[in-house]
N, C-alpha and C positions, 0 to 999 in steps of 0.2 A: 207666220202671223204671231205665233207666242213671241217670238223675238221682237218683232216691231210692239206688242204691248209691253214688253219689259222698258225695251228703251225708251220709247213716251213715260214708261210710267218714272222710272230711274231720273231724266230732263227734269217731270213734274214737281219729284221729290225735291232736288238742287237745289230748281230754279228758284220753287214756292219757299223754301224754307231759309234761302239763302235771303230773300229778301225779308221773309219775319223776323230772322237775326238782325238784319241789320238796320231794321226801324226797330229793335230795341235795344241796339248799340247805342252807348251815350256817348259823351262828351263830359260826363263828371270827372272829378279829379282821381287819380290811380291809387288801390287801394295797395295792402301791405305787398302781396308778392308778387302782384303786375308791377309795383316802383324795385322790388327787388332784383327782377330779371332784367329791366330796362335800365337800369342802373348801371350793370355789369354791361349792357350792351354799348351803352352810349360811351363809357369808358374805353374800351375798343375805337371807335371812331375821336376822339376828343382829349382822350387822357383825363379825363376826368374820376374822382374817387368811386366804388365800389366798395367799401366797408362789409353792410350788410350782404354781399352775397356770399357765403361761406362755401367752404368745397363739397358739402355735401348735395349742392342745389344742381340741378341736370343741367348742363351746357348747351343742349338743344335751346332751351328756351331762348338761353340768351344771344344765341345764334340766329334764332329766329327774329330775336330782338335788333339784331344790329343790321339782317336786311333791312326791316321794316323801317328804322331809321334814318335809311337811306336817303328814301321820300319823304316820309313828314315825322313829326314826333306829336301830333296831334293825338290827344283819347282816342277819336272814334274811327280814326285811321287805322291805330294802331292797333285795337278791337278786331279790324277786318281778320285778323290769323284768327280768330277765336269762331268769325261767321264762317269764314271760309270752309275752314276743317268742321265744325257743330255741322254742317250742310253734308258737307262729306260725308260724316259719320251717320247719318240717317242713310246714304247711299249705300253703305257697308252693310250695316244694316239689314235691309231690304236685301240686298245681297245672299246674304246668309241663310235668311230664315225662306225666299226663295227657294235654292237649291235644295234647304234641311225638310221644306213643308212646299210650299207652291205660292203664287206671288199674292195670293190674298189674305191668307197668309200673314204674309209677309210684309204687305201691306199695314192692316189690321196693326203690326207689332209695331211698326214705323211709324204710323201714327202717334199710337198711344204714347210713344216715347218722346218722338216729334212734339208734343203740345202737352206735354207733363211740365209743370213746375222747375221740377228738379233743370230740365232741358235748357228749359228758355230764360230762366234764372243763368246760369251757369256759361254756358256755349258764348253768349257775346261779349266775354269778357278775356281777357290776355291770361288766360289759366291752362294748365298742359293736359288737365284729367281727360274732358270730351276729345280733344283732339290723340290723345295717346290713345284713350279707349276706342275709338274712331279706326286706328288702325290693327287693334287688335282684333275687331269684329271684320277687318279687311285680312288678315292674318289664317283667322277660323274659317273662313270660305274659300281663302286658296287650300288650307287643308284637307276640306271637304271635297271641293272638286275634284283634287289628285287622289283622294279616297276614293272617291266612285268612280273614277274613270282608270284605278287597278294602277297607277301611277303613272299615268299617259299625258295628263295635262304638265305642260311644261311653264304654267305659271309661276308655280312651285316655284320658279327660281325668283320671281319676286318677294317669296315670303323673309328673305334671310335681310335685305335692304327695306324692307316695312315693320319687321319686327326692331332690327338695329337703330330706324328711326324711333319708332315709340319706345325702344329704353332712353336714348338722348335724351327724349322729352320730357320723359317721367322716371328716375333712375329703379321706384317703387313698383313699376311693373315689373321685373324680376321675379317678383313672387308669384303674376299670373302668368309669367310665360314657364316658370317651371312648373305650373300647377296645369297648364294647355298640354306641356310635354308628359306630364305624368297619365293626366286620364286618358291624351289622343292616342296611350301605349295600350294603356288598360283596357280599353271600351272599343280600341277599332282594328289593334295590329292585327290579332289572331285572323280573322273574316279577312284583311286585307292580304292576307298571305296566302288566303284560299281562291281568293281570285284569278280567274286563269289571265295568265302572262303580266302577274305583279312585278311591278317596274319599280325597287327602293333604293337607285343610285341617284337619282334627280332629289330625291329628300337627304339624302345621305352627302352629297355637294352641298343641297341647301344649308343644311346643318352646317358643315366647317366654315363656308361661306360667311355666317353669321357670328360665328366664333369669331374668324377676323376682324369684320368689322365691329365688335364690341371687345376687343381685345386691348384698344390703345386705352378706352376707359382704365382698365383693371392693372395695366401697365404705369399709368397716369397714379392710381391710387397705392401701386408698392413705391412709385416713388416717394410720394408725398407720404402714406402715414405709414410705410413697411407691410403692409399687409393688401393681399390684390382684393377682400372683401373689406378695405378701413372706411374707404368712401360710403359705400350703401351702410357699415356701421354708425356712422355718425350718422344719416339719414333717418335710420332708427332709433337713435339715444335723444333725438329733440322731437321725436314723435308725439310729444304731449302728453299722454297717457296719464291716467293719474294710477294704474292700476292694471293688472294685464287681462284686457277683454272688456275693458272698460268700452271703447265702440260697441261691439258687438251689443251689450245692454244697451246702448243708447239707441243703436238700429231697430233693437228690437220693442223698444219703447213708443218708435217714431212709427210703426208702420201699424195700421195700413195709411193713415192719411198725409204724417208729418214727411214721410219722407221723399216723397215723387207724388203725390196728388192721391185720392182714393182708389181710380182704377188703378193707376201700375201698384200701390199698392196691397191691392185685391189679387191683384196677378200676380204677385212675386209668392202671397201664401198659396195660390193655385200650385203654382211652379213647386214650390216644397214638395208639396199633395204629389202630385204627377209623377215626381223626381222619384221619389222613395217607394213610389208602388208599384212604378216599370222596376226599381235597383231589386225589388224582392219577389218580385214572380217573372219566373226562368222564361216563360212564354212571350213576356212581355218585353225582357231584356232583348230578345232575340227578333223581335219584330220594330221595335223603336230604339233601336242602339246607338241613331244619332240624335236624337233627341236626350237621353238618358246622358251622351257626349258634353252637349251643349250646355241641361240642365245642372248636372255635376260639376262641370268647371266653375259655373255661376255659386252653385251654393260652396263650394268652398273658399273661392276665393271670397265672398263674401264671410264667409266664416275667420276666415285669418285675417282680412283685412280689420273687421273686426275686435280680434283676439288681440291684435301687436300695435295698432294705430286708434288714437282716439277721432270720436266720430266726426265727421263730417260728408254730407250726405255727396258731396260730387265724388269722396273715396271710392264710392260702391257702386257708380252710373254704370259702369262696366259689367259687372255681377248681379246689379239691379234688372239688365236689359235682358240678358240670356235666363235668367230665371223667370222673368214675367212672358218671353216667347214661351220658354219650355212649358209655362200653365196655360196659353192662348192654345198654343199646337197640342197639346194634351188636350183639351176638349174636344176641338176638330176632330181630331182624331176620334173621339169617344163617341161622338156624331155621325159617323161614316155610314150605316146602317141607315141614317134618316136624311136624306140628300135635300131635301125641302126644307127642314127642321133647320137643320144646319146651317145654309144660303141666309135663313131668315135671320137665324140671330148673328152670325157675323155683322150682314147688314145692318140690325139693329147696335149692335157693337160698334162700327164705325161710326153710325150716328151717335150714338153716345158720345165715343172719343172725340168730334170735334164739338158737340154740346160742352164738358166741359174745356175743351182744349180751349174756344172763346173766353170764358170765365178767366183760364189759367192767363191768356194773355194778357188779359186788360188787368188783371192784380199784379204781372211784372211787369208790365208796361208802368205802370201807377209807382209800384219800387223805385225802376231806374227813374223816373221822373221825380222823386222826391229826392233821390240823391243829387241829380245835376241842380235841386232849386234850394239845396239843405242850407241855413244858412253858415250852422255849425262848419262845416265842410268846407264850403268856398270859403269864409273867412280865414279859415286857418291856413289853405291851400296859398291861398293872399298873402299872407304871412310870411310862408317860405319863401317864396316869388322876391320878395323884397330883398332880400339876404344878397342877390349876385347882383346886382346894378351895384350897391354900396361896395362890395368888395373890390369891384374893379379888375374883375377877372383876374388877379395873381394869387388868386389858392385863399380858400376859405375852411376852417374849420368850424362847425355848429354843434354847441354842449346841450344836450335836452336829454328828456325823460321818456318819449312818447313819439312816435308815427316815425321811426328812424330809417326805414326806407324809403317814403313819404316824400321826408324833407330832405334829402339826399337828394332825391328824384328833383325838387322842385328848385332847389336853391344850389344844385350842383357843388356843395360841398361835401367834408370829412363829417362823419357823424358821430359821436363818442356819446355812451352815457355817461351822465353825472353821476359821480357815484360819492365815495368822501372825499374828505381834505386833500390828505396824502396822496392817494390815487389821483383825483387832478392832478395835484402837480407835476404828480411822474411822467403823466400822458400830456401835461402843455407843454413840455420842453420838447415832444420828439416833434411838435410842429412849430418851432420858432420858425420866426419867420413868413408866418400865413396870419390874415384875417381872420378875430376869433369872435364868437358871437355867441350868445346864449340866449335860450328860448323858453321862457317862462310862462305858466298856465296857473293864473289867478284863483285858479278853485283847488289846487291839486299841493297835496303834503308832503310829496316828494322832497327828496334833496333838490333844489333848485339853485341856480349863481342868478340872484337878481339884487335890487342893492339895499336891501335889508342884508344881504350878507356876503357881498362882495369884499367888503373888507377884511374880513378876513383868509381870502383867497389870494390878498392883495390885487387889487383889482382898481379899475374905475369903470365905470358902465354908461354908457350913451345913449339913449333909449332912439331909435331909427323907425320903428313901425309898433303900434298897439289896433289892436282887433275891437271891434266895441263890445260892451260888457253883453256875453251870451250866456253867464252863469243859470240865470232864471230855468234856462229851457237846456242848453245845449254843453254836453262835454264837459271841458276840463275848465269853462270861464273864459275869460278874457286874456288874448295872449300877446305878451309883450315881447320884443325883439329886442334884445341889447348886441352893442357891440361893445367886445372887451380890451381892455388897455391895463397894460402892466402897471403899476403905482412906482412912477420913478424916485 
């Protein structure tokens, strides 16, 4: 019977949230690092430029990009990897806190995360975070079961090909799978070795396993920058930061409401609470040790993701979610004595969570719907659009200041910033030969080539497409498309 309720409920989760992703999957135009991954992908299939993807960006994605390609290169097609995996990752999920608590549990967490902000914001868009994070909460539950079952469960051997995909996806998860191996040493090895007839050659494969397959990465990055950690280096050197730990302030500024909605959180300072008062009383360690598991990998990695990366709130959906379980399951828990008490407020908690979960949806819903109707947006997306019929498909290059994945993405050409004089020029001769077009934005004091000062680029400029004036209200103003020609 428990099993046929897991599985309905497992179906429930998918099915239901597979479809609220994907009524708020749009159709608007791709923003920075969805045109960046798809960029690199389409170039694979077409031979088309890549510019902006640089080698620090994870080849999963755009791996992922070039199946998806295959079939359409439409938005909200291409969205589906984002509903598909967001769906998944509530299944993981539920998963987890299942095995770690019992499935109401577990329930309760899935929700609350399911219909937070943060979630349905995030998930239906061509981003690696939910879906990387998606399988590290798949990852932590093959853990757990080969935990408790003394190392008998032979799933384990999936964890070395789930974990290898979510580095692919996300090269930044590094830092949480070393911080998964640090505490799953600290917090469980001891008790798993007291177990009678501990089985630790099925994790012990798994492990080299895994090394394997994330070995041609590191093999890839001595080639390329001499050093097997140069790639995840550069990933960190454009980290943004203005300061180190500059996230972490930011995180701690947004919560409880800015960063996933008021319950998650409410839940994530529960989780702290929980976390640090099982870590200091012995009695406590030793009765909720996977809990204290769970909660500890949450709060640190959220602590360094924090510390080394400046903030954005899908950095931390990962760290966000095991910290606000470990505050849910810590009451439960505290509740145990009162078995009525307890029933009652969970139940009152899930009604909560979808009380607000409604709210949360109709304000992203209301988002993605102002972006597919923005005018700002579509006009400029219009813009680029123009650039590859004029070229005539023999290689295009585009000089701008602005959206340089974007318009790459849109207009299938080379992308370059405008920078000075000299620099032009150095960078127009290695594409003689190609279509050169510059993209100028009426409101913006950049260096621009438009023909107040084309001449002295030596240049002539042909004006091909202009945007109507959206100064008043929108962006950079009114954007003009020149095509450029040498002054013979």
């Amino acid at each position: 019977m428990y099993s046929i309720i897991v599985a309905f409920l497992l179906i429930l989760i998918f099915c239901g949230f597979f479809t609220v992703l994907w009524l708020l999957a749009g159709s608007y135009s791709f923003g920075w690092d969805e045109a960046v991954y798809l960029t690199k992908a389409r170039s694979w299939i077409e031979d088309t430029p890549a510019d902006t993807f640089g080698i620090y960006r994870p080849i999963g994605m755009a791996s992922v990009g070039w199946v998806i390609l295959q079939w359409s290169d439409s938005e909200k097609i291409v969205r589906a990897f984002g509903v598909l995996f967001g769906a998944a990752a509530l299944v993981f999920i539920f998963l987890l806190f299942a095995q770690a608590v019992n499935i109401w549990v577990a329930l309760s967490i899935t929700l609350l995360v399911g219909t937070s902000p943060l979630f349905l914001r995030e998930a239906p868009q061509f981003f690696n975070d939910v879906p990387a994070a998606g399988f590290l909460f798949a990852l932590l539950w093959l853990i757990l079961r080969y935990y408790q079952t003394a190392g008998k469960s032979r799933l384990i051997y999936f964890a070395a090909p789930i974990a290898a995909f979510a580095f692919y996806l996300r090269y930044g998860i590094i830092l949480q799978l070393g911080i998964i191996a640090l505490i799953s040493f600290s917090a469980l090895s001891k008790k798993f070795w007291n177990k009678e007839g501990a089985d630790i050659w099925p994790f012990i494969k798994t492990g080299i396993l895994f090394l394997a397959l994330v070995a041609p990465h590191f093999l890839y990055s001595l080639a390329v920058t001499e050093n097997f950690f140069g790639v995840l280096s550069l990933g960190s050197e454009v980290a943004g930061r203005k300061y180190l730990g500059e996230g972490l302030v930011d995180y701690m500024r947004w919560l409880p409401s800015t960063l996933a909605g008021p319950l998650v959180g409410g839940c994530v300072i529960l989780g702290v609470i929980v976390v640090l008062i099982i870590l200091f009383r012995k009695k406590l360690r030793k009765e909720y040790e996977e809990l204290l598991w769970l909660g500890g990998i949450g709060i640190l990695v959220f602590f360094f993701t924090g510390l080394l990366v400046h903030a954005e709130a899908r950095y931390v959906f990962f760290p966000v979610v095991l910290i606000s379980g470990a505050g849910i399951s810590g009451i439960y828990f505290m509740l145990s004595r009162w078995l009525a008490l307890r029933d009652i407020l969970i139940g009152l908690f899930i009604i909560s969570i979808l009380y607000f979960g409604v709210g949360h949806y109709k304000g992203v819903d209301a988002f993605f719907r102002e972006r597919e109707n923005n005018l700002f947006r579509n006009a400029y997306t219009k813009s680029y659009k123009a650039i590859q019929p004029n070229s005539g498909g023999t290689g295009c290059v585009v000089w701008t200041t602005q959206y340089f994945p974007q318009v790459s993405w849109y207009s299938g050409c080379n992308v370059i910033r405008v920078a000075d004089e000299a620099a032009f020029k150095k960078n127009f001769q290695k594409y003689i030969g190609k279509n050169h077009y510059s993209i100028a934005y009426s409101e913006l004091n950049d260096v621009q080539i438009q023909p107040a000062t084309a001449e002295k680029y030596g240049l002539t400029l042909t004006e091909i497409y202009n945007t109507p004036d959206l100064s008043e209200s929108f962006g950079f103003g009114r954007v003009s498309i020149y095509r450029m020609e040498v002054v013979r």
